[in-house]
C-alpha positions as a Markdown table, in Angstrom:
| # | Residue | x | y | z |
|---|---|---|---|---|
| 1 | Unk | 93.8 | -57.9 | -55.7 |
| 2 | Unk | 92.4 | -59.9 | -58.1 |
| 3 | Unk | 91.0 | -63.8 | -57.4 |
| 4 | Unk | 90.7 | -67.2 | -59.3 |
| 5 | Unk | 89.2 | -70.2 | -58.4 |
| 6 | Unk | 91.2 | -73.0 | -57.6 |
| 7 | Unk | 90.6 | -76.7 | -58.2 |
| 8 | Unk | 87.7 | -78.8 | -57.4 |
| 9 | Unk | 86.9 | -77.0 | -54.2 |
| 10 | Unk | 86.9 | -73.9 | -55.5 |
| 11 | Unk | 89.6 | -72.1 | -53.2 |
| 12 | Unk | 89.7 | -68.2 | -53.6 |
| 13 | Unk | 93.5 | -67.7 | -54.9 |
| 14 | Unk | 95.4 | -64.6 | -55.6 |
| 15 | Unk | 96.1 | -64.0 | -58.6 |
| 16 | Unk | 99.4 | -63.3 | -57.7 |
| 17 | Unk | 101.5 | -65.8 | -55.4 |
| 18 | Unk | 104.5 | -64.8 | -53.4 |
| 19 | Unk | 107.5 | -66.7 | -54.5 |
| 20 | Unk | 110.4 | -67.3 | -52.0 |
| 21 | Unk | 113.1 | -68.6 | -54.1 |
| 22 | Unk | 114.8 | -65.3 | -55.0 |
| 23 | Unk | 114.7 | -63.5 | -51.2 |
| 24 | Unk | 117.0 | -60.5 | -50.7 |
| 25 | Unk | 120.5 | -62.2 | -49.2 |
| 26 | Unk | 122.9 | -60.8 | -47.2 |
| 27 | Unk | 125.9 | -61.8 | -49.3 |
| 28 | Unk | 125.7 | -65.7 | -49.6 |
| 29 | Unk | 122.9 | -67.1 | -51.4 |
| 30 | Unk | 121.7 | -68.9 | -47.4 |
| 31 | Unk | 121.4 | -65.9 | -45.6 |
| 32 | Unk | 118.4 | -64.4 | -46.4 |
| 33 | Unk | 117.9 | -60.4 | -45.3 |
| 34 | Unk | 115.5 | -61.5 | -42.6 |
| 35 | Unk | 113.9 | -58.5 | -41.6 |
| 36 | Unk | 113.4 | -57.3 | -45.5 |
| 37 | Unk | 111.8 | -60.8 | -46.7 |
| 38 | Unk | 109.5 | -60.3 | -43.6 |
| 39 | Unk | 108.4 | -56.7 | -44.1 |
| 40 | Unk | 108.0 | -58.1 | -48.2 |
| 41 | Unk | 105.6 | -61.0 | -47.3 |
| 42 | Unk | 103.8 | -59.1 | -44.3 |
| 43 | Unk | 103.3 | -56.4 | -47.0 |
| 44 | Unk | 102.4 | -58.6 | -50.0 |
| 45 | Unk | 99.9 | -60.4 | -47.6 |
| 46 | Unk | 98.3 | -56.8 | -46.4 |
| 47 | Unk | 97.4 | -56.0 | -49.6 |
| 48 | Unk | 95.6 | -59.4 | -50.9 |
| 49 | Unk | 98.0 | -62.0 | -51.9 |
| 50 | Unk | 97.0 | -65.0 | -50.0 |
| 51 | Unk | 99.7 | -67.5 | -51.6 |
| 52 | Unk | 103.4 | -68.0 | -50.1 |
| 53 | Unk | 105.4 | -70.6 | -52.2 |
| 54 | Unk | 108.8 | -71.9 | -51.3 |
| 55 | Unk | 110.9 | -75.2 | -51.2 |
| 56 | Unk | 112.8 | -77.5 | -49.1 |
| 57 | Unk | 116.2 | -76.8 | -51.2 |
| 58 | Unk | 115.7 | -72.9 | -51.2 |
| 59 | Unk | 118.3 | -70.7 | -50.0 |
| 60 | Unk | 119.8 | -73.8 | -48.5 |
| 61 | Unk | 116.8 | -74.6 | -46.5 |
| 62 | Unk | 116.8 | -71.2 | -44.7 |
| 63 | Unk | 113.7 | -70.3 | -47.3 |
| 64 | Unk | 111.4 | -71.7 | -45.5 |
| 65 | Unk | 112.5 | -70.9 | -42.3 |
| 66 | Unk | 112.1 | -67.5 | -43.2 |
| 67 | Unk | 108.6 | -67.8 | -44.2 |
| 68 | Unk | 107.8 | -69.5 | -41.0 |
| 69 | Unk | 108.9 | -66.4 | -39.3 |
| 70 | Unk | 107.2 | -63.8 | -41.7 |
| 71 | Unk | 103.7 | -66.1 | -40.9 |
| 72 | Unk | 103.8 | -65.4 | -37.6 |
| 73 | Unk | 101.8 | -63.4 | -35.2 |
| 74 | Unk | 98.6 | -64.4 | -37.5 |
| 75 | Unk | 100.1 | -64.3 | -40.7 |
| 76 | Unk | 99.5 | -68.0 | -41.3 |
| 77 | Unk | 96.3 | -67.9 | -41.2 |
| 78 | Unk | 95.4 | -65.5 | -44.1 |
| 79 | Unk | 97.5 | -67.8 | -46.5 |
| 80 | Unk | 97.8 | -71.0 | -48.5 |
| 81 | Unk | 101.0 | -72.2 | -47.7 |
| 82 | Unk | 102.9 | -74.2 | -50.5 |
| 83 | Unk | 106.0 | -76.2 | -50.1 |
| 84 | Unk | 107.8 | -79.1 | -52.1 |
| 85 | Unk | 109.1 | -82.5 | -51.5 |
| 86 | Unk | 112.9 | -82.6 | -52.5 |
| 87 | Unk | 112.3 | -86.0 | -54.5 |
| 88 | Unk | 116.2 | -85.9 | -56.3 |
| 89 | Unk | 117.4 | -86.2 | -52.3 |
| 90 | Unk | 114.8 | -88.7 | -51.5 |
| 91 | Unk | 116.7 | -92.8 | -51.1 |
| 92 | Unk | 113.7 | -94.6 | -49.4 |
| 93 | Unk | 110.2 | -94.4 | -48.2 |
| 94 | Unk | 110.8 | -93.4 | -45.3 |
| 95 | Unk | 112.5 | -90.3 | -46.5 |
| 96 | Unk | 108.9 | -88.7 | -47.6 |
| 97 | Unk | 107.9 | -88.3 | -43.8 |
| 98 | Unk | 111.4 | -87.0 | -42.7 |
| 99 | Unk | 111.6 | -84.3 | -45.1 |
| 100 | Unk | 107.9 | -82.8 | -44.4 |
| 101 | Unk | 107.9 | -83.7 | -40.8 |
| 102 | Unk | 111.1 | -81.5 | -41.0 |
| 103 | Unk | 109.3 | -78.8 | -43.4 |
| 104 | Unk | 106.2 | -78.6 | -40.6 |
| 105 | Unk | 108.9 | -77.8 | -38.2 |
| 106 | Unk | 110.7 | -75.3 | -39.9 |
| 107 | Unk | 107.7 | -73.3 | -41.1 |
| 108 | Unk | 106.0 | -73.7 | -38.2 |
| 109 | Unk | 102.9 | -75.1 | -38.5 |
| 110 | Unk | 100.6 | -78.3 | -38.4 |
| 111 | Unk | 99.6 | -78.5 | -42.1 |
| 112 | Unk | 100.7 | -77.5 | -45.8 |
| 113 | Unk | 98.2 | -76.1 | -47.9 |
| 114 | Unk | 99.5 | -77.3 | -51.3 |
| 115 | Unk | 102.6 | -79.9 | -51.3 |
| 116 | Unk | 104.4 | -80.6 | -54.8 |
| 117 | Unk | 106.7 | -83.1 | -55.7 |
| 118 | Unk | 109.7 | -80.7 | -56.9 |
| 119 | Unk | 111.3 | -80.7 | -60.2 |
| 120 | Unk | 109.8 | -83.8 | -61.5 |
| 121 | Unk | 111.0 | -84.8 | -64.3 |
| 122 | Unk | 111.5 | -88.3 | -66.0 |
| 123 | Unk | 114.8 | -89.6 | -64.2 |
| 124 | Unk | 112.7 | -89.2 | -61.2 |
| 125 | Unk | 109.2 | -90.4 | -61.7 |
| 126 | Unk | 109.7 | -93.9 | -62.3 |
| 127 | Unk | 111.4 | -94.0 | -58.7 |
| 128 | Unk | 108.8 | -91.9 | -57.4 |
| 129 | Unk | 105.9 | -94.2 | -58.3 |
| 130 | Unk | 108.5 | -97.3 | -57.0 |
| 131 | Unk | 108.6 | -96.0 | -53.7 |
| 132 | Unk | 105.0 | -95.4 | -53.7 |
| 133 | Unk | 105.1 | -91.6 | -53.3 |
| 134 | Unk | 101.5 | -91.0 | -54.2 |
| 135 | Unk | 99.5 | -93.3 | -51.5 |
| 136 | Unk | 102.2 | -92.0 | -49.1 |
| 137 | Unk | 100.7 | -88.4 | -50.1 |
| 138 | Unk | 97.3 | -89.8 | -49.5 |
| 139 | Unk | 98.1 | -90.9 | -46.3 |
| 140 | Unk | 99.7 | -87.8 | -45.5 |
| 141 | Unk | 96.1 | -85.9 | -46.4 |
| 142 | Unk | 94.4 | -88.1 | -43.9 |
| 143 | Unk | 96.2 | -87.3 | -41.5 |
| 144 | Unk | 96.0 | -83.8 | -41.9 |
| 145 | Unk | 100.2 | -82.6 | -42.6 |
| 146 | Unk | 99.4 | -82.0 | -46.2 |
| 147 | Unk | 96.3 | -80.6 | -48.2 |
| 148 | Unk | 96.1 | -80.5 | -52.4 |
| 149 | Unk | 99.3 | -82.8 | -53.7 |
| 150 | Unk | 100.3 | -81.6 | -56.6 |
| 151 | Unk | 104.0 | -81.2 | -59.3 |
| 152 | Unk | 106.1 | -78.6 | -60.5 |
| 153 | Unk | 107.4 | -79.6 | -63.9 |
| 154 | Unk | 110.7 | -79.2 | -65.5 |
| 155 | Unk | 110.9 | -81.9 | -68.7 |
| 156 | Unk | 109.2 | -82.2 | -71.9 |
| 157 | Unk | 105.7 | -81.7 | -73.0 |
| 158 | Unk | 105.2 | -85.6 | -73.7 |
| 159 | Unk | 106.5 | -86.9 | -70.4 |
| 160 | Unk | 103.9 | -83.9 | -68.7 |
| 161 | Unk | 101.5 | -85.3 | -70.3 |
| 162 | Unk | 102.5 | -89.0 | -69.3 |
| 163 | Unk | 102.5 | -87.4 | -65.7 |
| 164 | Unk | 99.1 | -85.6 | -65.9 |
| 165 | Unk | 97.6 | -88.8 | -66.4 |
| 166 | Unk | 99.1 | -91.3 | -64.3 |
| 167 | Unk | 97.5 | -89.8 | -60.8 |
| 168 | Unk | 94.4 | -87.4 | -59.9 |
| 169 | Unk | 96.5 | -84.5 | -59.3 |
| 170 | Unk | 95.5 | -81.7 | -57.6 |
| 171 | Unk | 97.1 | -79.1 | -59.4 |
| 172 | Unk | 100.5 | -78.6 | -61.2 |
| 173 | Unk | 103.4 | -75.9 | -61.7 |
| 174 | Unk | 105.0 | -75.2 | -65.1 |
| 175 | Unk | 107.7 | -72.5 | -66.1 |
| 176 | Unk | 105.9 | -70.9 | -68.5 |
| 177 | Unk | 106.8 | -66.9 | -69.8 |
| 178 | Unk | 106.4 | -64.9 | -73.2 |
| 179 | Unk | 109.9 | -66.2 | -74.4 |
| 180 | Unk | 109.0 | -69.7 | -73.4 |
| 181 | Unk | 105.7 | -70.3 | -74.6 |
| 182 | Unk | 107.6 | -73.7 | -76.3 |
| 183 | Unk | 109.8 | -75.0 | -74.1 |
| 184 | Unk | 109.2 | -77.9 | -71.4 |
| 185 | Unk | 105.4 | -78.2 | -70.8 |
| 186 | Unk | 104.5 | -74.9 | -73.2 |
| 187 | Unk | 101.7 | -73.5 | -74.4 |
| 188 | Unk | 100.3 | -77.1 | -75.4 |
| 189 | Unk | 101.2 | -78.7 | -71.6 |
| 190 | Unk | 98.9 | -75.6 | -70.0 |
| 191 | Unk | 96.4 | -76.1 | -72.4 |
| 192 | Unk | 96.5 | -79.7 | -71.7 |
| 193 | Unk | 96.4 | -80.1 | -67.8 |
| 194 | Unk | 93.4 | -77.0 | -68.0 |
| 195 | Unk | 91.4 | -79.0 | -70.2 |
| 196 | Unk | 91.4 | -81.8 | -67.7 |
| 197 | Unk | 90.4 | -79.8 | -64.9 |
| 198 | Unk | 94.1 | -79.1 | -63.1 |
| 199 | Unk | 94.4 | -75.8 | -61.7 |
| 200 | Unk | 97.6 | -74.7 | -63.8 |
| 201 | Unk | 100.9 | -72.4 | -61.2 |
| 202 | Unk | 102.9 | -70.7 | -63.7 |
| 203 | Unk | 106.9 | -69.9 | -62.8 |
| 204 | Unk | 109.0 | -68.0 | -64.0 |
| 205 | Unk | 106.9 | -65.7 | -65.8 |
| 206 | Unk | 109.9 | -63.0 | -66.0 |
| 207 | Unk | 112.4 | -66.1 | -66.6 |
| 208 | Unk | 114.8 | -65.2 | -63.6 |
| 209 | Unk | 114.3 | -61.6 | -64.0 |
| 210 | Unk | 115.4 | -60.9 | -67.3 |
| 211 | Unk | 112.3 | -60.3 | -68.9 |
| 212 | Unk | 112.1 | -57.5 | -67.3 |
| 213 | Unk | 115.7 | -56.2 | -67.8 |
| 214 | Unk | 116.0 | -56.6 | -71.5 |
| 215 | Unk | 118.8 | -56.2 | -73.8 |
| 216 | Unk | 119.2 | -52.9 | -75.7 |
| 217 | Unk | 117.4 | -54.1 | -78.6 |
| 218 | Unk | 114.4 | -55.2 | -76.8 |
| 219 | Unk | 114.4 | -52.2 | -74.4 |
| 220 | Unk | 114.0 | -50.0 | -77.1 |
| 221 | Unk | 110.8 | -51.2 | -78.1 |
| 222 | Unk | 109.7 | -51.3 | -74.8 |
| 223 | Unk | 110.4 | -47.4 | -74.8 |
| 224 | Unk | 108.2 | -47.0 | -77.4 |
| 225 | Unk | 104.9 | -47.2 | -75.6 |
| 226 | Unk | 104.0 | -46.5 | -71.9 |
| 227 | Unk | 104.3 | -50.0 | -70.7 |
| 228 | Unk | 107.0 | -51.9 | -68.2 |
| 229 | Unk | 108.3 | -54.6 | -69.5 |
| 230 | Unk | 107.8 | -56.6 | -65.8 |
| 231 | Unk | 104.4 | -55.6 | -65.8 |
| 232 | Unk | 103.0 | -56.7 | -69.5 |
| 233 | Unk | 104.8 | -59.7 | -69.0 |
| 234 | Unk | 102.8 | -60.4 | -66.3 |
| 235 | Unk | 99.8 | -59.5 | -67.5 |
| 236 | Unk | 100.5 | -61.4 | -70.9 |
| 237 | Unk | 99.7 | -64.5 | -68.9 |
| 238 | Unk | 97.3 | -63.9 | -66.2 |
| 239 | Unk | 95.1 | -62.8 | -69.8 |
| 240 | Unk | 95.2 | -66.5 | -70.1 |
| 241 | Unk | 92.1 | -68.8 | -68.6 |
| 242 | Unk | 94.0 | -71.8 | -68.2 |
| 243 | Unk | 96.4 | -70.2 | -65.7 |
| 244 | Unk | 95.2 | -70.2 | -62.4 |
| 245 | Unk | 97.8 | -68.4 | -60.1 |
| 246 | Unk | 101.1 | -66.7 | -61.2 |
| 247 | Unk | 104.6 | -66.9 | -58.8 |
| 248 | Unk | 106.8 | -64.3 | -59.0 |
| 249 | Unk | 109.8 | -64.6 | -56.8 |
| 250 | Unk | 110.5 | -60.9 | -56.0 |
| 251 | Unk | 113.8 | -59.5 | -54.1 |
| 252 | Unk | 113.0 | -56.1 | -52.8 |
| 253 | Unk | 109.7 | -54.2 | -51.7 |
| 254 | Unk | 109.4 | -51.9 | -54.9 |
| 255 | Unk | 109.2 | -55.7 | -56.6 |
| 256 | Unk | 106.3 | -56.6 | -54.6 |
| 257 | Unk | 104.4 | -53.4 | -55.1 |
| 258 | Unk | 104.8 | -53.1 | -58.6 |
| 259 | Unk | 103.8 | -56.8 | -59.2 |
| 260 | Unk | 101.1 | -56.4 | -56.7 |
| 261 | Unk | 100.0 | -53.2 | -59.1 |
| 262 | Unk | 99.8 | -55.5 | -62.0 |
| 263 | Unk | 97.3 | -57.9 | -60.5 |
| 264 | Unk | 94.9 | -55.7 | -59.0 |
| 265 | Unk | 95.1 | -54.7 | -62.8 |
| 266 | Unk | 94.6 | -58.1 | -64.1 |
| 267 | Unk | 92.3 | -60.5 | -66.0 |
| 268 | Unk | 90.8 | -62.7 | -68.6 |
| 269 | Unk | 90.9 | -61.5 | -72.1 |
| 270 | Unk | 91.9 | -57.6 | -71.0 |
| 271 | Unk | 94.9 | -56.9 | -72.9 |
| 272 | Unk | 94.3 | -54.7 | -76.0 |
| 273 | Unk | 95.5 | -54.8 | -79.3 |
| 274 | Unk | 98.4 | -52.6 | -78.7 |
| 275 | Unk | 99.2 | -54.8 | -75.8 |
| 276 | Unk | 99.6 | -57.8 | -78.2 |
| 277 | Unk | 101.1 | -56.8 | -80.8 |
| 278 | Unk | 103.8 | -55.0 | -78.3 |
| 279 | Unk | 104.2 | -58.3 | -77.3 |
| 280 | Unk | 104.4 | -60.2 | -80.5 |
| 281 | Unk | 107.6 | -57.4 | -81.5 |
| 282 | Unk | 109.6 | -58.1 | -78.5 |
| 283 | Unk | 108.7 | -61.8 | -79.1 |
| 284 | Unk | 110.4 | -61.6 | -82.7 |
| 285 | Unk | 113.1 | -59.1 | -81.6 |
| 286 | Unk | 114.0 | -62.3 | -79.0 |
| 287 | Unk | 114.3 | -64.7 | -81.5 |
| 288 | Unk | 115.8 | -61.8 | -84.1 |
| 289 | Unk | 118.7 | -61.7 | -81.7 |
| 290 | Unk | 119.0 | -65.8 | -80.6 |
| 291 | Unk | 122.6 | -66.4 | -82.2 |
| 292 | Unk | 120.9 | -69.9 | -83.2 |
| 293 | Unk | 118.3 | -69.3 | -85.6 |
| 294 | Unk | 116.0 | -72.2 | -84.8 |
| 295 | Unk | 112.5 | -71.6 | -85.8 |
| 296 | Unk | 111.8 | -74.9 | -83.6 |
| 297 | Unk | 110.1 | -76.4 | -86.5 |
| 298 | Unk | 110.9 | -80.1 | -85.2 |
| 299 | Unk | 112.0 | -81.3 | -88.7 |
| 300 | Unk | 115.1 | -82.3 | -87.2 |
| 301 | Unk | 113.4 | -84.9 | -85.1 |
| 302 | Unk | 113.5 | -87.7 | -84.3 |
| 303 | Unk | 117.0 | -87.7 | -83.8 |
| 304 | Unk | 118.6 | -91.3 | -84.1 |
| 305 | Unk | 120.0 | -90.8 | -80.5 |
| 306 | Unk | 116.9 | -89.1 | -78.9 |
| 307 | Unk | 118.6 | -85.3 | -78.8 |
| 308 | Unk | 116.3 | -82.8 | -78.2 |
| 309 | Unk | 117.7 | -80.3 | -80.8 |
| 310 | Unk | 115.6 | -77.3 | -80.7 |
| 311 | Unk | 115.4 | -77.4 | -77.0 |
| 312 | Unk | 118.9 | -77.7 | -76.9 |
| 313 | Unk | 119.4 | -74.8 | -78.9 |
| 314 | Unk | 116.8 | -72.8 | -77.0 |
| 315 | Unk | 118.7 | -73.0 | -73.6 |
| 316 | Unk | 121.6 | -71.7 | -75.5 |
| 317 | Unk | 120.2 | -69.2 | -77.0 |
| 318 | Unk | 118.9 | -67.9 | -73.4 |
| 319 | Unk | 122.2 | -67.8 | -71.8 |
| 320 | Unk | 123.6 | -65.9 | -74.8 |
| 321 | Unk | 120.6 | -63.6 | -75.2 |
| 322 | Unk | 120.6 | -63.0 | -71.6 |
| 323 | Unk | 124.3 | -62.5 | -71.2 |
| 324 | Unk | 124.6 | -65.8 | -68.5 |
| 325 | Unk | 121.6 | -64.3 | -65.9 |
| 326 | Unk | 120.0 | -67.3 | -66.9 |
| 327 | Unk | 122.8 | -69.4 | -66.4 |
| 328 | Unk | 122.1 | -71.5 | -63.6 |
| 329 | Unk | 118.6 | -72.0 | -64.6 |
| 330 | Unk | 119.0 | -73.4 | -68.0 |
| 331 | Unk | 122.1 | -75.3 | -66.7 |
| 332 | Unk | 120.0 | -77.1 | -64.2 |
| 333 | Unk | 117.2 | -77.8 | -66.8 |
| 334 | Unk | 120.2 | -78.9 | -69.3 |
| 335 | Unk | 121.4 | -81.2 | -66.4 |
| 336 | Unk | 117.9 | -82.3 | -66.0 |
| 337 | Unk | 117.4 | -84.1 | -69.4 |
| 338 | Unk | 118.1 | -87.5 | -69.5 |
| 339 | Unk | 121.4 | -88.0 | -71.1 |
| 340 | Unk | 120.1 | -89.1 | -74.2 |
| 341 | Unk | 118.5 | -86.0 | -74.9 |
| 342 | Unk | 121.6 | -83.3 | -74.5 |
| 343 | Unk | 123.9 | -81.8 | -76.8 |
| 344 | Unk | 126.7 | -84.2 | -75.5 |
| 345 | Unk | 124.8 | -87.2 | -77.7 |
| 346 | Unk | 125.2 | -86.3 | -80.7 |
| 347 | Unk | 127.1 | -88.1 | -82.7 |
| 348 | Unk | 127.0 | -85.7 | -85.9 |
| 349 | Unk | 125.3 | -88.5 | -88.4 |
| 350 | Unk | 124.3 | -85.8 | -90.2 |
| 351 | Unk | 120.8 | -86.9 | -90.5 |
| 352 | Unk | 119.0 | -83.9 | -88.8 |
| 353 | Unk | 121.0 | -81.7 | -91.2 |
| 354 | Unk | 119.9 | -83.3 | -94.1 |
| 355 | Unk | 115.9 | -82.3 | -93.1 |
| 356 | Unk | 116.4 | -78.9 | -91.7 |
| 357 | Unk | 114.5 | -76.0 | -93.6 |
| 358 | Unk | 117.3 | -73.1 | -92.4 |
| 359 | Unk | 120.4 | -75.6 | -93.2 |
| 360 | Unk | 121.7 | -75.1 | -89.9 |
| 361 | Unk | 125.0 | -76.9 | -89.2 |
| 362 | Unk | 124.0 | -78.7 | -86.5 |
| 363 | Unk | 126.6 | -81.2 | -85.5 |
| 364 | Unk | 128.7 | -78.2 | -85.0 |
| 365 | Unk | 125.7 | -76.3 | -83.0 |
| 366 | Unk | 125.3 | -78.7 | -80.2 |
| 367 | Unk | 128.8 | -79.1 | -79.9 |
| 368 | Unk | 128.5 | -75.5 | -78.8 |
| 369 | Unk | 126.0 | -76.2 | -76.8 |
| 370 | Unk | 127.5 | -79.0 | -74.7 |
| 371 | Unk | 130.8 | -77.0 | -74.1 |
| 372 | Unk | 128.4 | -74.3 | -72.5 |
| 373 | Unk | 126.7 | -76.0 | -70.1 |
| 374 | Unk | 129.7 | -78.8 | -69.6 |
């Protein structure tokens, strides 16, 4: 296994981190294959990854019940546990120390390594910083229950960067992947928060999965060399200095060993040429195939109502591409903008027409778009 440093302290992190949002079920999405996810973690663990990430909301709750089971008998102590505040369930103060007082319990121990407020996003911060979240956190490190505080990140690049620098963070998560080097915080958000010093956790590097299922199209230049899509993927961003640790949530045991493969195999600045430019043709053959042909130039913008256009477009184009495996997330990030900024607000002045380079019919796109995710 392969280590980087993490934040100001230095910590020794996997380069790989065990993700437990995606844990084999039996049947319903809440009941997790217990035996399975512990024989995945216990194995991922024995073989160097020394970071176990999960959430209050995961697998209705029974997530990190789970993982308090798989880090038993020792476990916990070879690992930095991470966790996340559920702030979109949080009313009052006094819900921060019921939810992690209740998270200790379930995972079975004193203290969380690394705590994150979850899926903060702009609706939410303002609230947040009302309630006082942050010198609750502090509190909460004095004590001992928590240890690095940190975010994970689901909005646009200028509210991450609003949120970067309203607190000394500890560290941050971003979805970031080789389709979605633009979208939400981006390439420019990671570059950003590294160049301040924040240790960087990138999810979603397969986006869900289907990176590493492709369509036809796609797969076929994947069969052209001796490379796996999962794996190159992977790869693709752990060649990147500004990202500290890479999640994967992984489903079965062949998962974890074939990740675990790819980041023993990992590091700075070590993917040939043929490497990059295999991923620059799957790159285009993405876009090639986006019904939407958005080149996310931004000349629509601004738009007189504050619609995001291109990222609009760019969740549609990922549940069409994808053939709806992507669904739920890009719903949940569509349902995440503030109102202003989805399809549902245009009003079709016809001003973003007028200034885009591809003369895309807009007004008629994002009605599209708004009937998908409705």
């Amino acid at each position: 296994m392969q280590y980087r440093k993490f934040g100001k302290d230095g910590k020794n992190v996997s380069a790989l981190g065990f993700g437990a949002m995606r844990l084999p079920t039996k049947g319903k999405e809440s009941a997790v294959d217990e035996p399975a996810t512990v024989e995945m973690i216990r194995y991922a663990i024995d073989h160097g990854v020394n970071y176990v990430d999960t959430a209050y909301v995961y697998h209705g709750g029974n997530s990190e019940v789970v993982v308090g089971k798989a880090l038993e008998n020792g476990y916990r102590e070879k690992v930095f546990l991470a966790t996340k505040l559920p702030i979109f369930l949080v009313e009052k103060a006094d819900d921060f120390d019921r939810f992690l007082d209740e998270q200790l319990h379930r995972l079975q121990t004193a203290h969380i390594d690394f705590y994150l407020l979850h899926c903060l996003q702009a609706p939410y911060w303002p609230k947040m910083q009302e309630l006082g979240v942050c010198d609750w956190a502090e509190r909460a490190q004095a004590d001992g229950r928590i240890g690095q505080f940190g975010f994970s990140f689901h909005d646009s690049y200028d509210v991450f960067r609003q949120i970067v620098d309203a607190y000394d963070w500890s560290f941050c998560q971003i979805q970031y992947n080789l389709v979605n080097e633009e979208v939400q915080a981006g390439t420019a958000g990671l570059k950003y928060a590294a160049g301040k010093g924040l240790p960087v956790v990138v999810m979603e590097p397969l986006f869900g999965g289907t990176l590493a299922n492709p369509p036809q199209p796609v797969w076929e230049i994947w069969q052209e060399s001796e490379y796996r899509p999962a794996d190159v993927a992977l790869r693709w961003l752990w060649d990147k200095p500004e990202v500290s640790l890479v999640l994967s949530g992984m489903t079965t045991l062949e998962q974890v060993k074939q990740n675990i493969e790819s980041a023993c195999r990992s590091g700075v600045d070590l993917l040939d040429d043929e490497e990059r430019e295999l991923v620059r043709r799957v790159r285009d053959k993405y876009r090639e195939l986006s019904p939407i042909p958005c080149t996310k130039c931004g000349y629509c913008l601004p738009c007189p109502n504050g619609v995001n256009i291109p990222l609009n477009f760019e969740l549609y184009n990922s549940v069409t591409l994808f053939k709806g495996n992507t669904r739920p997330l890009c719903r949940n990030l569509y349902h995440g903008l503030p109102a202003s900024e989805r399809a549902q607000a245009c009003e079709e002045c016809g001003t973003c027409e007028e200034r885009c380079p591809q003369h895309l019919e807009i007004g008629k796109l994002l009605k599209s778009v708004a009937e998908e995710f409705v």
